[in-house]
LUMBA-704608 format. One line per 2 residues: number of its first residue (from 1); their letters; for each residue x, y, z of C-alpha. Coordinates in pm, whole numbers. Example, Ala and Ser with C-alpha at 12.3 -4.5 7.8 and 13.67 -1.06 7.14 Angstrom:
# residues 2
1) as) 1230/-450/780  1367/-106/714
# end
This chain:
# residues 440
1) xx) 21280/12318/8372  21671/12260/8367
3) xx) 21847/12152/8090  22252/12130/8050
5) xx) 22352/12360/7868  22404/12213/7537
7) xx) 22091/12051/7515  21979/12363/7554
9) xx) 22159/12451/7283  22100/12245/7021
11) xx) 21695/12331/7137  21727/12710/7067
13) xx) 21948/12584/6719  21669/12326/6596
15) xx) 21336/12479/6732  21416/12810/6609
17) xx) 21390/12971/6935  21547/13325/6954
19) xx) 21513/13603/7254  21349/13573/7602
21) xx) 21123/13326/7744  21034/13158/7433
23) xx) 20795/12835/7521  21071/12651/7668
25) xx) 21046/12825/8003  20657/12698/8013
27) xx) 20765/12351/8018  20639/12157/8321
29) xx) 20877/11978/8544  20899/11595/8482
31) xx) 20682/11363/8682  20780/11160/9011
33) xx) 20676/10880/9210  20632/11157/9465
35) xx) 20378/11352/9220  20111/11019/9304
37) xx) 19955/10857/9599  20066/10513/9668
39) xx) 19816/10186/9688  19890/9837/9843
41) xx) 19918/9604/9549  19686/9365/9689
43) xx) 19401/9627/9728  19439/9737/9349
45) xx) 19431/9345/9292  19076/9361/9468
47) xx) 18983/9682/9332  19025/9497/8955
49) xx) 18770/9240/9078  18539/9491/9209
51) xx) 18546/9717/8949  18467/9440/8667
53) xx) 18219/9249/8871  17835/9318/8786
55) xx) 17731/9256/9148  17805/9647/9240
57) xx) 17495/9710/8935  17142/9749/9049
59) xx) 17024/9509/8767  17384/9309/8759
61) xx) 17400/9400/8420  17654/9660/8422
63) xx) 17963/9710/8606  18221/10003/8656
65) xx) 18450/9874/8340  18121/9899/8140
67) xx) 18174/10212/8059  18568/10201/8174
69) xx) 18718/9986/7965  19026/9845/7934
71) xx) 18988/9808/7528  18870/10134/7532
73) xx) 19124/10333/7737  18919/10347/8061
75) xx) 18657/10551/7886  18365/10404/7638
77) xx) 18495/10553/7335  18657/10399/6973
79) xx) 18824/10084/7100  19238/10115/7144
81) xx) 19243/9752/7065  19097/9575/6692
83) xx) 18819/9391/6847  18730/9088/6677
85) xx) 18391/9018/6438  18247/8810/6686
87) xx) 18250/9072/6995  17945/8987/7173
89) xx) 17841/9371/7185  17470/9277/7083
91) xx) 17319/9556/7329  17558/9797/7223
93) xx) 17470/10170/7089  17682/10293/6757
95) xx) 17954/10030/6884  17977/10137/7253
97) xx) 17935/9864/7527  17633/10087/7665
99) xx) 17377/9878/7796  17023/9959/7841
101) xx) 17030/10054/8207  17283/10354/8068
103) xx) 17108/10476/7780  16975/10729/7911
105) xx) 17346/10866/7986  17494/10760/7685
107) xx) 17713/11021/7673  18113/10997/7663
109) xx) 18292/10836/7976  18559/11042/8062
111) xx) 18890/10854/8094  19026/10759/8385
113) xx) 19432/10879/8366  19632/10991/8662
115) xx) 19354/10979/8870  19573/10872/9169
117) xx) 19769/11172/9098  19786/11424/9425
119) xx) 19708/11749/9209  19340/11614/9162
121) xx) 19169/11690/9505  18830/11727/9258
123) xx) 18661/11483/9088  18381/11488/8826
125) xx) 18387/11743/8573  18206/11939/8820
127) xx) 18400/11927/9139  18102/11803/9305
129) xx) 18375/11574/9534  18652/11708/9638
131) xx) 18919/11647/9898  18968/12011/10101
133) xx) 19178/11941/10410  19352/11647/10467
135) xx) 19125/11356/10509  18849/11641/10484
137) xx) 18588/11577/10208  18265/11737/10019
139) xx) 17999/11528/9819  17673/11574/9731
141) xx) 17553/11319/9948  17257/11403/10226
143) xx) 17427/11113/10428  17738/11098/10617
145) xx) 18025/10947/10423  18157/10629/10563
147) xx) 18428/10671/10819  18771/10536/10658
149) xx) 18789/10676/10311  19157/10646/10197
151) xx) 19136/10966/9956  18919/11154/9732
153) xx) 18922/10879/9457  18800/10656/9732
155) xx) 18498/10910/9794  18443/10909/9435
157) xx) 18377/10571/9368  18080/10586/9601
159) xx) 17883/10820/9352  17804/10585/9078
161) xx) 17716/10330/9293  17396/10626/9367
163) xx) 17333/10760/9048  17004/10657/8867
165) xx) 17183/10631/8534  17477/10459/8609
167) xx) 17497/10178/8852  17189/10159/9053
169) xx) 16987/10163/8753  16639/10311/8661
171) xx) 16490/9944/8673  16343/9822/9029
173) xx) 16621/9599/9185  16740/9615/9606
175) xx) 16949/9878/9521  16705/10108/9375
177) xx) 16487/10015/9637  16725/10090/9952
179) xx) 16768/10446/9731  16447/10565/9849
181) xx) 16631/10568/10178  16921/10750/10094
183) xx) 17279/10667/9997  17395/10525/10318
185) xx) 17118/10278/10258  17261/10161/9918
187) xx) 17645/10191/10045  17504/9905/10272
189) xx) 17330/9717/10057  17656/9722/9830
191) xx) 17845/9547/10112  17583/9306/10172
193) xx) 17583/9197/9838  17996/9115/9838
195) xx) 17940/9009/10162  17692/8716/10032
197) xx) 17987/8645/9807  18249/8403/10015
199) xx) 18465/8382/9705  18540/8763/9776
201) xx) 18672/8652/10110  19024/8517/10035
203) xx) 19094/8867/9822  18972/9068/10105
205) xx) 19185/8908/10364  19492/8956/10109
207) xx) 19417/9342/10039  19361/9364/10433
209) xx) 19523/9137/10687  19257/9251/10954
211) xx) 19000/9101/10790  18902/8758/10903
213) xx) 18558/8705/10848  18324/8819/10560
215) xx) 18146/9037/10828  18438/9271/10803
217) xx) 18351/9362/10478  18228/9713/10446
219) xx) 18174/9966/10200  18442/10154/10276
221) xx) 18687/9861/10193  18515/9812/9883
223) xx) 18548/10211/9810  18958/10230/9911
225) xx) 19028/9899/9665  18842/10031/9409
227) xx) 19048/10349/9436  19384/10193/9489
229) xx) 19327/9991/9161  19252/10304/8968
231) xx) 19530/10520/9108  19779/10268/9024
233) xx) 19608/10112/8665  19623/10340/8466
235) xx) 19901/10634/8544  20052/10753/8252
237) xx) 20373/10875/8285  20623/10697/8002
239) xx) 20513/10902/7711  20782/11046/7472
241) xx) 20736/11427/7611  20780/11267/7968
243) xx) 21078/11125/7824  21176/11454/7678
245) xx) 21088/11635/8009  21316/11413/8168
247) xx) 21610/11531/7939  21602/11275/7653
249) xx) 21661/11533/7377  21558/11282/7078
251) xx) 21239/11196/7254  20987/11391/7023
253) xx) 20996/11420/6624  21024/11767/6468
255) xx) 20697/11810/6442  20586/11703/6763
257) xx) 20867/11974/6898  20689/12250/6664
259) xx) 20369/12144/6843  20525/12185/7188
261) xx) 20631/12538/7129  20299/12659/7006
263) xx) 20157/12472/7261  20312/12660/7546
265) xx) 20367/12945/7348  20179/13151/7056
267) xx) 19868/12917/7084  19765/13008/7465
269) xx) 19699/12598/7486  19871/12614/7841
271) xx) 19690/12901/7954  19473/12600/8084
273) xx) 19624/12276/7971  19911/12353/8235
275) xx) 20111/12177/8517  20261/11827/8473
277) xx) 19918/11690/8359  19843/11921/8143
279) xx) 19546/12134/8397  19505/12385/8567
281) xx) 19211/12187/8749  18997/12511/8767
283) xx) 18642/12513/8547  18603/12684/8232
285) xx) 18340/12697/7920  18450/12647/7623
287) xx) 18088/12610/7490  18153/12246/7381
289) xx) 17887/12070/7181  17658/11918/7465
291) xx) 17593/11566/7253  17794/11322/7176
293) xx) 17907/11387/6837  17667/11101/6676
295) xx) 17386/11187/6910  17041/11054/6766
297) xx) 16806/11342/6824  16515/11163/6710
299) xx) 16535/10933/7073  16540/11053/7417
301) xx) 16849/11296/7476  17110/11271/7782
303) xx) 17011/11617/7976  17251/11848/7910
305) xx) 17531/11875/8185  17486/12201/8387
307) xx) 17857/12173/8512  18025/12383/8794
309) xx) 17672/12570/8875  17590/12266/8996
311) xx) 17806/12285/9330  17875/12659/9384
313) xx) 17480/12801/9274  17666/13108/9074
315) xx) 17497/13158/8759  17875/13300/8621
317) xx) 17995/12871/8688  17723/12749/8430
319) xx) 17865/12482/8166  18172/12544/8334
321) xx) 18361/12198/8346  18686/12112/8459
323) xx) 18946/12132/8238  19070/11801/8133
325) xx) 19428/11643/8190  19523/11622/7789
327) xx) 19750/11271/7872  19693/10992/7672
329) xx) 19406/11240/7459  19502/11014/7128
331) xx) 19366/10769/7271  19076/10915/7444
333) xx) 18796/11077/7162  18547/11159/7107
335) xx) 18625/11505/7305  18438/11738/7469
337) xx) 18296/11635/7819  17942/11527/7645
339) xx) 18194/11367/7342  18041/11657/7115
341) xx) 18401/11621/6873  18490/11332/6695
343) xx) 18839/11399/6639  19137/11636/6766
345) xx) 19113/11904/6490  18748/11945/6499
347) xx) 18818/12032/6888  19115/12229/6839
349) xx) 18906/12413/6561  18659/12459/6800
351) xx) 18875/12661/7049  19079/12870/6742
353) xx) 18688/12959/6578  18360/12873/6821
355) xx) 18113/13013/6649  18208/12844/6266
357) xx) 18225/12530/6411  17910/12546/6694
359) xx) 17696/12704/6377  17816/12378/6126
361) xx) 17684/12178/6361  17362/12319/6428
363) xx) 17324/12351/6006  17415/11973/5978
365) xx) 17201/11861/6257  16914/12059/6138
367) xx) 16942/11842/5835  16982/11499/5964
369) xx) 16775/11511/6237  16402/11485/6220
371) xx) 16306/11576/6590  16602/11878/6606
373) xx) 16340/12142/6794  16371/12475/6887
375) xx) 16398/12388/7221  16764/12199/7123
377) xx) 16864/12495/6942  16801/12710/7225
379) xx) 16982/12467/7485  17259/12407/7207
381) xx) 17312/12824/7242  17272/12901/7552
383) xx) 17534/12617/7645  17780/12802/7337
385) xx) 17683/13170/7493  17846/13075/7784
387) xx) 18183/13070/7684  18424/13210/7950
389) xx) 18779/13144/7762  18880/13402/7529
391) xx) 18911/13282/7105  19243/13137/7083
393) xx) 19515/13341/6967  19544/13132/6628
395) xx) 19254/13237/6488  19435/13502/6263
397) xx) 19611/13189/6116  19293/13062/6007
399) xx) 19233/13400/5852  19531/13391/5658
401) xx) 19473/13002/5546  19752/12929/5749
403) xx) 19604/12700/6048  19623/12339/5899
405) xx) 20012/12290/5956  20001/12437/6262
407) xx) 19670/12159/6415  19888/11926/6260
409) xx) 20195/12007/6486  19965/12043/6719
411) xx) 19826/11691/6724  20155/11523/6628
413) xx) 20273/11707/6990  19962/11605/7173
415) xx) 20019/11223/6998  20389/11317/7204
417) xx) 20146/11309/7556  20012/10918/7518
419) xx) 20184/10618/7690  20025/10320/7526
421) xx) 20110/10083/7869  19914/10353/8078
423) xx) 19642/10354/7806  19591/10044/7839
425) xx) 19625/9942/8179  19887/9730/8459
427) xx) 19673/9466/8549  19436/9442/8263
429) xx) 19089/9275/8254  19090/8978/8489
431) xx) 18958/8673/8306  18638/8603/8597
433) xx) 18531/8787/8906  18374/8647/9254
435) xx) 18037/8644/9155  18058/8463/8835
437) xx) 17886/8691/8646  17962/8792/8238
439) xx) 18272/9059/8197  18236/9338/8019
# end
């Protein structure tokens, strides 16, 4: 990046900086409207209706913002808002809005930031959809995708629309019917259902003039609004390091410019965390926990995520996950694609010292849990064995007793990344949808 040359200056004089490259030449270059894809405003309007409304749930009783929220930062995690006493989260699990239908996935949501970005042509933390020619898509779909599909985002809002655990539900409803038939079948069924719906009308003829009757209605629509509204909801580009990436000098605190430089220096953080948005969108193991952090082993487990095996069949991509943008991470624990770490320094521990931290958690689960089997401890292992990253460089600091300041720069730089009006959202939660039915 370019700086004039006395804020480079006073840089080298305040970081400490001395020599050659120093961290400063790591530095991504600021973001642009050019760096993201660009949505009608009336089709992210739509999307916002869509992705609230229950109607797109198997049993209507869960919607995409279910596990998306907007008090949540687009993920099901600690709320970003104080949330009052009387919350009507009755059905909840340890405080999440994770109905039954989803219990058997009640693993962390993963946030939903920048996703209208261009640089992610993947999505899932597999890369099991991916965009790889223009207008060119895979999926793991048997069927034909519809014809139409604005973008990869657009393709991924399909899936959980298909998935047992997610919206189409494991309890018998038309949509878990018509999945006996394949996803096509439920794609249509989808459209029927906001079809039936002539209060979706008026929005559909605003996000798409050639509408005129409900019969125009397809999935497709449904999938490109539902995209537009994520691309455009929550990009998060107004943090203080944009700022500072930009060329505001007093953007970041002096500890937050400590955590920058071992960021992209000494600590190898950028080694993946790289680019604008902080990936290098390629898959790694890190041997993350494969529970959520307060997992209760005594009921029925989420299966373990096999990760990028899943789309390539190499045994070498197992556990291997894509590595997550790190915007907005203050707002986005617990971390770890399963949510396996409840806070920022137990995951940065977790990369600077694996093995202390993966065997802590075996000893404390082993004696909290009654139902912790063999079997767990094996999975638990095999998942940590499969590290492909190498121990981070800081791990001689933690020999020397010297790590603790340095996760704390660390954190107060990574605090540096969040942009609380991309956290938590343009448009917000709309106060009713089409159908009626209760908000999430």
């Amino acid at each position: 990046m370019k700086y004039p040359r006395l804020g480079w200056l006073l840089w080298l004089a305040f970081a400490g900086v001395t020599g050659s490259a120093a961290a400063q030449e790591n530095l991504p270059q600021p973001l642009t409207d050019s760096d993201f894809r660009q949505y009608a405003p009336a089709q992210a309007k739509l999307g916002r209706l869509l992705f609230y409304d229950r109607v797109l749930s198997g049993t209507f009783r869960v919607s995409c913002a279910t596990c998306h929220n907007h008090d949540r930062a687009s993920s099901n995690g600690f709320p970003i808002v104080e949330l009052p006493d009387t919350a009507p989260d009755d059905l909840a699990i340890n405080g999440l809005p994770l109905y039954d239908p989803l219990r058997p996935s009640s693993r962390h949501a993963p946030p939903l930031f920048n996703l209208g970005a261009k640089e992610f042509v993947a999505m899932f933390s597999d890369g099991r959809v991916a965009e790889t020619g223009k207008g060119i898509f895979i999926s793991p779909s048997k069927d034909p995708l519809p014809d139409g599909l604005s973008d990869v985002l657009a393709v991924q809002s399909l899936f959980p629309a298909v998935t047992g655990d997610e919206l189409v539900g494991t309890v018998e409803s038309d949509l878990s019917i018509a999945a006996h038939n394949g996803d096509a079948a439920v794609w249509a069924a989808l459209a029927e259902r906001v079809r039936d719906l002539p209060e979706y009308l008026p929005h559909f003829r605003a996000a798409y003039p050639q509408v005129t009757s409900s019969s125009q209605i397809t999935v497709t629509r449904i999938a490109n609004a539902i995209a537009a509204f994520v691309g455009t909801e929550w990009r998060s580009d107004q943090s203080p390091f944009d700022r500072y990436l930009r060329g505001d000098q007093s953007a970041l605190s002096a500890a937050q410019l400590r955590g920058m430089k071992w960021f992209y220096g000494d600590a190898g953080c950028a080694q993946c965390h790289s680019g604008p948005l902080m990936s290098d969108n390629d898959y790694h193991s890190i041997g993350a926990w494969p529970w959520r952090f307060d997992a209760d082993f005594n009921d029925d487990l989420p299966k373990v995520l096999p990760g990028r095996i899943n789309v390539t069949g190499k045994a070498s991509d197992a556990f291997k996950m894509r590595t997550p943008s790190l915007r907005n991470v203050a707002f986005s624990a617990p971390y770890g694609y399963a949510g396996g770490y409840e806070t920022l320094k137990e995951v940065i521990e977790a990369h600077v010292d694996p093995e202390k931290v993966h065997n802590a958690k075996v000893a404390l689960i082993e004696k909290q849990q009654q139902r912790w089997s063999a079997d767990d401890r094996k999975i638990a292992q095999s998942v940590f064995q499969s590290r492909s990253i190498a121990v981070s460089p800081l791990k001689g600091l933690a020999a020397e007793g010297k790590l603790d300041p340095v996760i704390d720069d660390l954190i107060a730089f990574l605090s540096a990344t969040s942009d609380e009006a991309g956290a938590r959202g343009r448009l917000g939660k709309p106060e009713e949808v089409p159908s009626s039915l209760v908000l999430d």
